[in-house]
C-alpha positions, 0 to 999 in steps of 0.5 A, a space after each residue: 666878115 663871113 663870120 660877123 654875116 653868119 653871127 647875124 643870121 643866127 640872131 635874125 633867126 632866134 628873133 624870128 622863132 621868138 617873136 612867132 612863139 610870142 604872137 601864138 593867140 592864147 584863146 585857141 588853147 582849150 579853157 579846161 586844162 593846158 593838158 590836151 588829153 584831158 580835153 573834151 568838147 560838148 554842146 554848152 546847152 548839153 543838147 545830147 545828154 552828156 555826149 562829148 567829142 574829141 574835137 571842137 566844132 559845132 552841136 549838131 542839134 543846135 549848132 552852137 559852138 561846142 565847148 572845151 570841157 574837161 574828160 570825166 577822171 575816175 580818179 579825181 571825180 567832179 559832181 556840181 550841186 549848187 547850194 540854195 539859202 534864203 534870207 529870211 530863211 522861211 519865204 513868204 507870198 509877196 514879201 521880198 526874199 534874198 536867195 543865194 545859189 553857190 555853186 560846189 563840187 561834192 568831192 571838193 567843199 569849198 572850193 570855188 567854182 567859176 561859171 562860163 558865160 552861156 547866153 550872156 548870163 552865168 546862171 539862168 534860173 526858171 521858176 515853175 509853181 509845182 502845178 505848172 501854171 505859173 513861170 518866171 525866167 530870172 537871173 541871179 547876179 554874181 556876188 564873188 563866190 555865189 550869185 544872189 536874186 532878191 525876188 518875191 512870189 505872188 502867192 504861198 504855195 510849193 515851187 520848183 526852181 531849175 538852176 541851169 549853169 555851166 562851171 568852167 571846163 565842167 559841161 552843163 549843169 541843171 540844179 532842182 531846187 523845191 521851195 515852199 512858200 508860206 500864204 494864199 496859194 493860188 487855185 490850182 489848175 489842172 492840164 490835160 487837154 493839148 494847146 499848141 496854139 496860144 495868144 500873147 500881147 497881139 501875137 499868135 504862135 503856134 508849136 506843130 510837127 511835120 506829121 502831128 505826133 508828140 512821141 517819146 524816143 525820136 528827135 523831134 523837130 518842131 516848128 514854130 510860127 508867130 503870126 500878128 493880125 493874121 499874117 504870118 510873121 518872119 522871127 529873123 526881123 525879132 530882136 536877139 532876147 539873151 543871145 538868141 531869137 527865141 528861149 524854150 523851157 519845157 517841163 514835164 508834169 508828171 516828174 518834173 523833167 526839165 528842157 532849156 532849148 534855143 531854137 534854130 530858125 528854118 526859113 521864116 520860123 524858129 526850128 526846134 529839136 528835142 526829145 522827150 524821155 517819158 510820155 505825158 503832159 508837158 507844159 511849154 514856155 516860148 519867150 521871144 522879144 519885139 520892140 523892146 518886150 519880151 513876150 512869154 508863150 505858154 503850151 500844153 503839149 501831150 506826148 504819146 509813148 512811141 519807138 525809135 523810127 516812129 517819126 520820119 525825119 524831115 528832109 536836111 535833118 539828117 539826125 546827130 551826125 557831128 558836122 564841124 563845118 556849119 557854120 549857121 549860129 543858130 542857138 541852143 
């Protein structure tokens, strides 16, 4: 009998270990590789240039989630180059034009490359015409292997497309791509003289910082309001445009230098953190979306060469410092 009890314990036990090891949830092993050596953790809008963390948590500039990626590997290096193809292979202003961008990784042709989801898109894609003038946000679609856009531009003219992905456990990527388009250019305008606050579809926004410089080396922390006959307006009542409140694509003028940024949201306006490398003219596009329509602001912003510590910090900006325990989704 004692026998037969101690036979059954046994049995109830390894059921136990088993059925414990079984329920174990396959989503907190890290997405870039079983092998946890390996395993770094970054910003999915790569907010602070390459910078990685040995454990999960969240961004401290945008607070989004950081992402597993895998830990750069001199021995089995990985640089992504997205491979652009038109059909037909010279675009013409007005006319319809399949582009295909397949992303690859140099040291592997041919190999297949999947994308994360960042913001509910594999691909984001901004187009730019080389003078900054004009701007369009698109989305190309997967097919398979690459992903397709079928699109036509309004008029001839050189561009610039920015394709911003993120290869699975491989961290952000941003691809510029030049694209010449046959027929009438449009008139070519020149940008010099700063515009911070702009009129769109009934609304007035405006981009400002604490104490009104636009530097190079600091973080910048700048605000952004929305106002509507007057009155300002609280963009926590905006419907989520692509998983966030608000999208912000910054170009440089003079080399073409590229930021994606998602605003935070500081009381009642969109709360934005970047910094900018070089001095210049820099064209801003605030993309936000009410009632159904997405609204597209665009700024001239001029930035002045400045050193580290010329900005004074806003009071609850406490600068870089990895805080795992925020938890306010606030965008990238």
């Amino acid at each position: 009998m004692k026998r037969a009890l101690f036979c059954s314990l046994i049995l109830i036990t390894a059921l136990f270990f088993v059925a414990c090891k079984h329920d174990a949830p396959a989503s907190k092993l890290p997405a870039a590789t079983a092998d946890s050596k390996n395993v770094k953790y970054q910003c999915p809008m790569d907010c602070e240039k390459g910078k990685l963390y040995d454990q999960p948590g969240q961004c401290p500039v945008c607070k989004m989630d950081l992402k597993a990626v895998e830990a750069p590997n001199a021995a089995d290096p990985k640089t992504y180059k997205v491979m652009y193809t038109s059909d037909p292979a010279a675009p013409a202003a007005g006319k319809s034009l399949k582009m295909t961008f397949t992303p690859a990784i140099v040291e592997k042709p041919g190999e297949a490359v999947p994308l994360d989801v960042v913001h509910e898109k594999k691909m984001h894609l901004i187009l730019v015409s080389n003078d900054l003038s004009w701007f369009d946000h698109q989305h190309p679609e997967y097919n398979g292997t690459g992903l397709d856009l079928t699109y036509s531009f309004p008029k001839g003219g050189e561009y610039l497309l920015f394709a911003d992905y993120a290869p699975a456990g491989g961290g952000h990527q941003v691809e510029k791509i030049p694209v010449a388009v046959s027929g009438a250019p449009a008139k070519a305008v020149v940008f010099n003289t700063p515009q911070t606050t702009v009129k769109v579809d009934g609304y007035e926004v405006t981009l400002s910082t604490a104490d009104g410089k636009w530097l190079t080396n600091n973080e910048m922390h700048i605000t952004g309001t929305v106002k509507q006959g007057g009155k300002p307006l609280d963009v926590n009542a905006f419907e989520n445009y692509l998983g966030a409140k608000a999208h912000v694509v910054m170009v440089g003028l003079a080399d073409k230098n590229y930021e994606h940024v998602h605003p935070g949201i500081a009381g009642n306006t969109f709360d934005l953190h970047t910094e900018f490398k070089t001095p210049g003219i820099y064209r801003a596009w605030l993309q936000f979306q009410t009632k159904g329509k997405v609204h597209t602001a665009d700024f001239v912003l001029k930035v002045e060469a400045g050193k580290p510590g010329d900005v004074v910090q806003p009071e609850g900006h406490g600068g870089h410092d990895h805080q795992e325990g925020e938890k306010d989704h606030s965008g990238h």
